[in-house]
C-alpha positions in Angstrom: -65.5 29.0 -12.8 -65.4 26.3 -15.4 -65.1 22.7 -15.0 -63.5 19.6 -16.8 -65.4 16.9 -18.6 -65.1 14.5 -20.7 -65.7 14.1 -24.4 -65.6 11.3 -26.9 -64.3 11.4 -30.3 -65.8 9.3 -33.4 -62.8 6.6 -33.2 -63.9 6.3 -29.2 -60.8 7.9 -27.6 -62.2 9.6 -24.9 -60.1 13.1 -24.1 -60.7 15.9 -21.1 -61.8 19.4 -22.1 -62.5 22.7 -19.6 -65.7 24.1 -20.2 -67.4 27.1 -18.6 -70.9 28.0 -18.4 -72.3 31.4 -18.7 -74.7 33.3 -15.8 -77.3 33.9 -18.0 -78.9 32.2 -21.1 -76.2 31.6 -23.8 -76.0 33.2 -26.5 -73.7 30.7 -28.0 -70.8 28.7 -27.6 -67.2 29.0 -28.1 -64.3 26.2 -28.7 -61.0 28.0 -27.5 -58.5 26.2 -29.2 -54.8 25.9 -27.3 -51.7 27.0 -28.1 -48.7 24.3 -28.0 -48.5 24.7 -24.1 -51.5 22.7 -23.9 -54.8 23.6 -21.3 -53.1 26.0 -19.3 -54.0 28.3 -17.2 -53.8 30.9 -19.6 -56.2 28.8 -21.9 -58.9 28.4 -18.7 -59.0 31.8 -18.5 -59.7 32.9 -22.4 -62.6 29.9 -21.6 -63.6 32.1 -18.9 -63.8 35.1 -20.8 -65.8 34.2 -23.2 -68.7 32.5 -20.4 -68.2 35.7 -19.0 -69.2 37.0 -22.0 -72.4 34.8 -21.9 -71.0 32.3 -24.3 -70.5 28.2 -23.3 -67.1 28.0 -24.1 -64.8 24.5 -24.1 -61.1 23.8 -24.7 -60.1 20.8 -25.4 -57.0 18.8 -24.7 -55.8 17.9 -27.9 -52.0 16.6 -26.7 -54.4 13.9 -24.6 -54.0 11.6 -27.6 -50.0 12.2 -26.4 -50.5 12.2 -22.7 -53.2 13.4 -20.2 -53.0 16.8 -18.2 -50.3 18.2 -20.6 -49.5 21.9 -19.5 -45.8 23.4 -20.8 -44.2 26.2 -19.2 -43.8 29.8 -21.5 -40.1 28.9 -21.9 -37.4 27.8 -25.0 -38.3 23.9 -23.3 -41.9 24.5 -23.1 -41.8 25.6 -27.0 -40.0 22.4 -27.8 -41.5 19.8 -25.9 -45.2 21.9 -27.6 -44.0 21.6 -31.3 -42.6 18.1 -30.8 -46.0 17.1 -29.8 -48.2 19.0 -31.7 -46.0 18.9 -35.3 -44.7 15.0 -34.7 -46.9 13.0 -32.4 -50.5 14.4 -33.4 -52.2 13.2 -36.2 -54.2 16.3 -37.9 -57.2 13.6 -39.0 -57.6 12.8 -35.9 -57.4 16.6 -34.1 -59.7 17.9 -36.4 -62.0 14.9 -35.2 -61.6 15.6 -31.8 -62.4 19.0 -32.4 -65.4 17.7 -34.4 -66.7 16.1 -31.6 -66.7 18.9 -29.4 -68.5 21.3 -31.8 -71.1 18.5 -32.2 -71.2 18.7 -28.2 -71.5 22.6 -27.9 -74.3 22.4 -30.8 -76.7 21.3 -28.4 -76.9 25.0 -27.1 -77.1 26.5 -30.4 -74.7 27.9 -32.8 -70.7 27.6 -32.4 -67.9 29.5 -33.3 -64.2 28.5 -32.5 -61.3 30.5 -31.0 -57.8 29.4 -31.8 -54.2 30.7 -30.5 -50.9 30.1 -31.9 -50.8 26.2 -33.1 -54.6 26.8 -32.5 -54.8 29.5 -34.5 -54.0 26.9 -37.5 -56.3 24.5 -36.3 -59.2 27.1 -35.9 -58.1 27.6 -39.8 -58.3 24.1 -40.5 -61.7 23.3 -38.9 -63.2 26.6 -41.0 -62.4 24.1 -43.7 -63.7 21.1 -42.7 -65.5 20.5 -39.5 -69.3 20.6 -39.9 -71.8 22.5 -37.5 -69.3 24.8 -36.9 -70.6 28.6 -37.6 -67.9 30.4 -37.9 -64.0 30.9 -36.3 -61.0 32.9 -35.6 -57.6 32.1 -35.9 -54.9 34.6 -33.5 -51.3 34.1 -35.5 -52.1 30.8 -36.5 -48.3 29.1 -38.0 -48.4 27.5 -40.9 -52.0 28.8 -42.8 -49.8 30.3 -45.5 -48.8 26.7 -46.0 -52.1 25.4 -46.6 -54.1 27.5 -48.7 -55.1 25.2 -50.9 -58.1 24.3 -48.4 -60.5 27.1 -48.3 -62.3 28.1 -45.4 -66.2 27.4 -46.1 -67.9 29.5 -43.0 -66.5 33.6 -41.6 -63.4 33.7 -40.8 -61.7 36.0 -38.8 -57.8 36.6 -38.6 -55.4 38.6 -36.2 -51.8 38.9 -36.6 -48.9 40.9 -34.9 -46.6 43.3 -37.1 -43.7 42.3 -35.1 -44.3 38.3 -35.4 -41.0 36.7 -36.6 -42.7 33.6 -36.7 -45.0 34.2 -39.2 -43.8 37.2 -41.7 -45.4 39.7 -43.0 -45.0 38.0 -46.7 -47.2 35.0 -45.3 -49.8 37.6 -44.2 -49.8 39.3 -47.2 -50.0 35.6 -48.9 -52.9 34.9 -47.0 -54.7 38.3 -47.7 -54.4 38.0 -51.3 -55.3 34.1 -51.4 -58.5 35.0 -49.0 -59.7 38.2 -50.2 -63.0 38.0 -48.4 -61.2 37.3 -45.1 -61.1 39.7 -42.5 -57.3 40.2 -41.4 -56.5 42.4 -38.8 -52.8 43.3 -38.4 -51.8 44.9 -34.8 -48.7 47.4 -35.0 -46.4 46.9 -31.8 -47.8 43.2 -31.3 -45.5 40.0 -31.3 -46.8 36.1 -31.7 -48.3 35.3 -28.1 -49.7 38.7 -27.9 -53.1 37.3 -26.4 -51.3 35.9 -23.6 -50.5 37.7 -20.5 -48.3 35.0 -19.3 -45.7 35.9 -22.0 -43.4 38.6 -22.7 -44.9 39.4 -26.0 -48.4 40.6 -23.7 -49.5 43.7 -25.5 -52.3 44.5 -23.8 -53.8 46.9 -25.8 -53.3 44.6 -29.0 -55.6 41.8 -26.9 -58.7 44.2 -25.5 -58.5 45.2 -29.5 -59.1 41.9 -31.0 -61.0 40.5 -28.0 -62.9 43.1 -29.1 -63.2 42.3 -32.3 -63.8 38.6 -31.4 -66.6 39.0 -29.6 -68.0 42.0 -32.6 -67.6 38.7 -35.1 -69.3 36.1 -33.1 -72.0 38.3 -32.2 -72.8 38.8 -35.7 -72.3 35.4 -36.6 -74.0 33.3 -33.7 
């Protein structure tokens, strides 16, 4: 339902983006911010979710500054070739002004909240810190927050993690809880990292109607 276009950042890199328009009058908009697999189809689909929701929602391709039309496979090679890209090739300065951009773009429709999953979840983190115009954001098992805490989110902030994430620990939840104590953090029992995703084994689909749930409780409130 959605379709791509294009969007330039400050610098003047130009970078694609899928974006999905809702039936009826919006009632927002949403940036959905990828995992390490890149826009996938996974990723069109959360865009389409929220639209369907009556939200315009847009992900960008962030691993464009890499290479154009990046999508990686659920698989040990997809995870390598993601975290290469996303942890060695990207520059965060310049990601968070790509994602800048877009918010300024979505803006024109009214207030905008941000969606991020997995890699995205830190960036959604990230951008609660520092990107302007942007309302509020949630991060799903965003790697590496605990690492960062010394940049505080300055809009709501909304947080889901899975109990059974070996990726990121319990500890580093419990780090972020007490280092954000005005954060909502939800923890799901059962649930792995990738639990959104119904491309991957760690699907739990009663963990992702819950926080989708919750998602779109938040957002309401806050857009």
């Amino acid at each position: 339902m959605g379709d791509t276009v294009q969007i330039t950042s400050d610098d003047g890199f130009v970078f694609s983006a899928y974006r999905a328009e809702p039936e009826t009058s919006p009632k927002g908009a949403i940036l959905v911010i990828q995992e390490i697999f890149g826009v996938n189809s996974h990723i069109r689909s959360v865009v389409d979710s929220y639209a369907r929701e009556g939200y315009v929602a847009m992900a960008p391709a962030i691993f464009d500054r890499h290479g154009s039309g990046i999508e990686l496979e659920y698989d040990g090679d997809g995870v390598s070739q993601g975290a290469e890209i996303a942890f060695r090739h990207l520059k965060m300065p310049e990601t968070l002004a790509d994602l800048s951009a877009c918010v300024n773009q979505l803006a024109e429709v009214g207030k905008v909240g941000a969606v991020g999953y997995c890699f995205g979840g830190l960036l959604a983190y990230l951008s609660a810190c520092s990107v302007e115009n942007l309302s509020c954001s949630v991060a799903y098992y965003g790697g590496g927050i605990a690492g960062v805490l010394d940049r505080k989110p300055k809009i709501p902030l909304l947080m889901h993690f899975g109990e059974l994430d070996s990726h990121i620990p319990l500890s580093d939840v419990e780090t972020i809880r007490a280092a954000l104590p005005n954060v909502t953090i939800n923890v799901f029992a059962d649930a792995d990292h990738g639990f959104n995703c119904d491309q991957r084994a760690s699907y739990n689909e009663k963990a992702a109607r819950t926080a989708f749930d919750q998602s779109l409780a938040f957002f309401s409130e806050q857009l």
